[in-house]
C-alpha positions as CSV (number, residue, x, y, z in Angstrom):
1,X,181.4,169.6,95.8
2,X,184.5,167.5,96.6
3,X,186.8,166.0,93.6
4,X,189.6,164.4,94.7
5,X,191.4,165.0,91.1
6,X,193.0,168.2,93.0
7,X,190.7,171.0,91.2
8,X,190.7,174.7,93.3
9,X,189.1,177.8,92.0
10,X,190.9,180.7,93.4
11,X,187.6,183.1,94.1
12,X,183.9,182.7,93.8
13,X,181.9,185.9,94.0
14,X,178.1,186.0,95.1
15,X,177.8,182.3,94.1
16,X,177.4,183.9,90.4
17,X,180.9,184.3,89.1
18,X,184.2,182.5,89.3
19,X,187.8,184.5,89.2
20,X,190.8,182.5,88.0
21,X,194.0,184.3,88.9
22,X,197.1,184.2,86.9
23,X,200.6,185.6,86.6
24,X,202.2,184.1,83.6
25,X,203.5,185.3,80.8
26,X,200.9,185.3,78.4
27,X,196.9,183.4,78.8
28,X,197.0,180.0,77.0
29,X,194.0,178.4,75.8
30,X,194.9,175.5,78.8
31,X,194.2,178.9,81.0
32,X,190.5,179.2,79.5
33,X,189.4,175.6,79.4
34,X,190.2,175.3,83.1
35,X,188.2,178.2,84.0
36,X,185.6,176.3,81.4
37,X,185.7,173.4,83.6
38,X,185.2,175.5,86.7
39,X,182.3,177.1,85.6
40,X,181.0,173.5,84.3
41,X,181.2,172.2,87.6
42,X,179.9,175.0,89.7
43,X,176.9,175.2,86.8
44,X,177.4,178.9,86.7
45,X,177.7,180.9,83.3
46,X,180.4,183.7,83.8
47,X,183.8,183.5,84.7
48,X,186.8,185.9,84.7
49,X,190.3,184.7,83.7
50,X,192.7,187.5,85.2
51,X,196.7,187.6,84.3
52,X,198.6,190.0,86.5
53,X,201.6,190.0,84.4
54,X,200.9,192.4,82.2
55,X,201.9,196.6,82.0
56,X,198.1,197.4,82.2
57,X,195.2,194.9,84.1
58,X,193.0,196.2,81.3
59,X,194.5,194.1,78.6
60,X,194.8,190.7,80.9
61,X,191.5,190.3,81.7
62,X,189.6,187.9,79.8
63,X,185.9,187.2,80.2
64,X,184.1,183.7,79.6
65,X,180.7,182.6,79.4
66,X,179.7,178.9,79.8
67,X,176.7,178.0,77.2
């Protein structure tokens, strides 16, 4: 699908789930509506929002499901 509004998920797995990479300091809920739109796009339903700057990976990842 091309959209010339500059829109670029950073990994698709399988076709079935989309991986939005971050490094900031903490997810904002811009973070989680862009994956939203991603997943809206694609159609798919599961995404994973994934913020490297934190001391453990464990507490940035964030998991969203598109209804």
């Amino acid at each position: 699908m091309h959209l010339d509004c500059g829109y670029r998920l950073d990994l698709l797995v399988e076709d079935l789930v989309i991986v939005e990479l971050k490094a900031v300091e903490s997810l904002q809920p811009i973070h989680s509506a862009q994956l939203l739109t991603y997943l809206k796009l694609k159609k798919l339903w599961l995404g994973l929002l994934i913020n490297f700057n934190v001391p453990v990976l464990k507490q940035g990842i964030k998991r969203l499901v598109n209804n």
